[in-house]
C-alpha positions in Angstrom: 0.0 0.0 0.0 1.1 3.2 -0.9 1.7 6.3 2.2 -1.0 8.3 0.2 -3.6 5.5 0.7 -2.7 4.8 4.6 -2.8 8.8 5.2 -6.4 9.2 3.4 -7.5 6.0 5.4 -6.0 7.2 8.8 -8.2 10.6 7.4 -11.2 9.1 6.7 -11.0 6.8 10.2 -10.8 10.4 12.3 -13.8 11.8 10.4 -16.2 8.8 11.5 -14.9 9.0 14.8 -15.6 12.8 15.0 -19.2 11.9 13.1 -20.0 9.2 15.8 -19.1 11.1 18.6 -20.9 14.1 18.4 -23.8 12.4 16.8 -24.6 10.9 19.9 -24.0 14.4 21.9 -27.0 15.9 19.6 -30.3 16.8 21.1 -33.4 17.6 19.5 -36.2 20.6 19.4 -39.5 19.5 21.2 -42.0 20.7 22.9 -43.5 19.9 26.9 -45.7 17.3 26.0 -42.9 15.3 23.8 -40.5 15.7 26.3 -43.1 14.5 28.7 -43.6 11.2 26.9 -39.9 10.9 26.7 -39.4 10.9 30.3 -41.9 8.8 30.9 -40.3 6.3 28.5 -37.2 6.9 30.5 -35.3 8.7 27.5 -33.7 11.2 29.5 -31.0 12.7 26.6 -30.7 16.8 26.5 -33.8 18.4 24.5 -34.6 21.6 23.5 -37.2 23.7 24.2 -38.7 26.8 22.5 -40.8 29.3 23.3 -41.9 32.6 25.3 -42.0 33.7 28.5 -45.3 34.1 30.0 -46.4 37.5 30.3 -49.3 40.0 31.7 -52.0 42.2 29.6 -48.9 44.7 30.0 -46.1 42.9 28.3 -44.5 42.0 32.2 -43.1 39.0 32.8 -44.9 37.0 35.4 -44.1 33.8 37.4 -40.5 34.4 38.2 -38.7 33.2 40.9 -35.4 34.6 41.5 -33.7 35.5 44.8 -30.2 36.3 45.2 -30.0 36.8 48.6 -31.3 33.4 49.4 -29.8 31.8 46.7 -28.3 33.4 43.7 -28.2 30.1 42.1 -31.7 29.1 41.9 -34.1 30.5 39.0 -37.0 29.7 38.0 -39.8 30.6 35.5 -42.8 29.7 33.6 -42.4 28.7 29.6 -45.0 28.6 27.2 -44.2 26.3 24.0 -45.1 26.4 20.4 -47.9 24.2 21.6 -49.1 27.1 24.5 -48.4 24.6 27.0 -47.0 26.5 30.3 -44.3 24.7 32.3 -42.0 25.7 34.8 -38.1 25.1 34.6 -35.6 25.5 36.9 -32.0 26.5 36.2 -29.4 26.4 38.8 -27.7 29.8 37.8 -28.4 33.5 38.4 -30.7 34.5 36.1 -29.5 35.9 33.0 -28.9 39.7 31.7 -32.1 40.5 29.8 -34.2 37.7 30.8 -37.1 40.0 30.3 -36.7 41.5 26.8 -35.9 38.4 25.7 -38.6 37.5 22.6 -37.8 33.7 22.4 -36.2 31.4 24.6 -34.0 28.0 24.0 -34.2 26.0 27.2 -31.7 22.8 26.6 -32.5 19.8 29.3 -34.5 17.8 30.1 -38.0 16.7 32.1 -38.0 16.3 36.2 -41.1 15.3 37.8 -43.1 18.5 38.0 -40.8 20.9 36.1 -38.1 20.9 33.4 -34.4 21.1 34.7 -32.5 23.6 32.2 -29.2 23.4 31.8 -28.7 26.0 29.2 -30.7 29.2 28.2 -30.1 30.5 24.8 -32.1 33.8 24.8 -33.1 36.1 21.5 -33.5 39.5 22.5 -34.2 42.2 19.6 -31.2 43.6 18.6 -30.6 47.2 19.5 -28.5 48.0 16.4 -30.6 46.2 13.3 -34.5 46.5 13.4 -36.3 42.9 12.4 -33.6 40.8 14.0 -32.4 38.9 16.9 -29.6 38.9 19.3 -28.9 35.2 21.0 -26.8 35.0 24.0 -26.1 32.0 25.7 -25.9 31.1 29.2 -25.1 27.6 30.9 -25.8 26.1 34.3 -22.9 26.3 36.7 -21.7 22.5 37.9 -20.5 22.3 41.2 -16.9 21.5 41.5 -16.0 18.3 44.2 
């Protein structure tokens, strides 16, 4: 066998193992009641999550619970799917800059019991510099350290 042929082998050998391994790292966009049905067929792999935060009849954001004081690593809120299904997540992190003006929301995680347990928020706040589109920030659980 020639070099060229082992080096396009040893090439094409990397490339499936970078295929395989984040192929099995990917998570999919659902909504509540899928990711429901999931848990309860004990799939608990990462999902996504989008929709809106729920607001008042004056554009506020209602059903947050966030405390610093007590504990600056414990919010929660209430998220309405594409389907208007309202459930509440948790995410073990401060809550993020611009929660609020956010427009849509990401929520990467997965179904516990009574709530969803977020372990990353991708936010898309209107962008203050280009009218019509979105600005997405990300922001990821902390994990303790032992």
């Amino acid at each position: 066998m020639k070099i060229s042929h082992i080096i396009g082998i040893i090439i094409i050998a990397i490339a499936i193992g970078i295929i395989a391994s984040t192929a099995g790292d990917a998570s999919v966009y659902v909504t509540f009641a899928k990711a429901q049905a999931m848990k309860q067929d004990g799939d608990d792999k990462m999902i996504h999550v989008v929709g809106k935060v729920q607001k008042d009849a004056q554009g506020r954001v209602t059903d947050i619970l966030y405390n610093p004081a007590i504990d600056p690593n414990h919010f929660e809120f209430t998220l309405v799917d594409n389907d208007n299904r309202a459930e509440r997540v948790v995410f073990n992190s401060p809550k993020p800059q611009d929660f609020e003006r956010s427009e849509q929301i990401v929520i990467i995680g997965n179904m516990q019991g009574d709530h969803f347990q977020c372990n990353k928020i991708l936010l898309k706040c209107p962008s203050k510099y280009q009218d019509g589109t979105l600005e997405t920030t990300e922001h990821e659980a902390k994990t303790a350290q032992l």
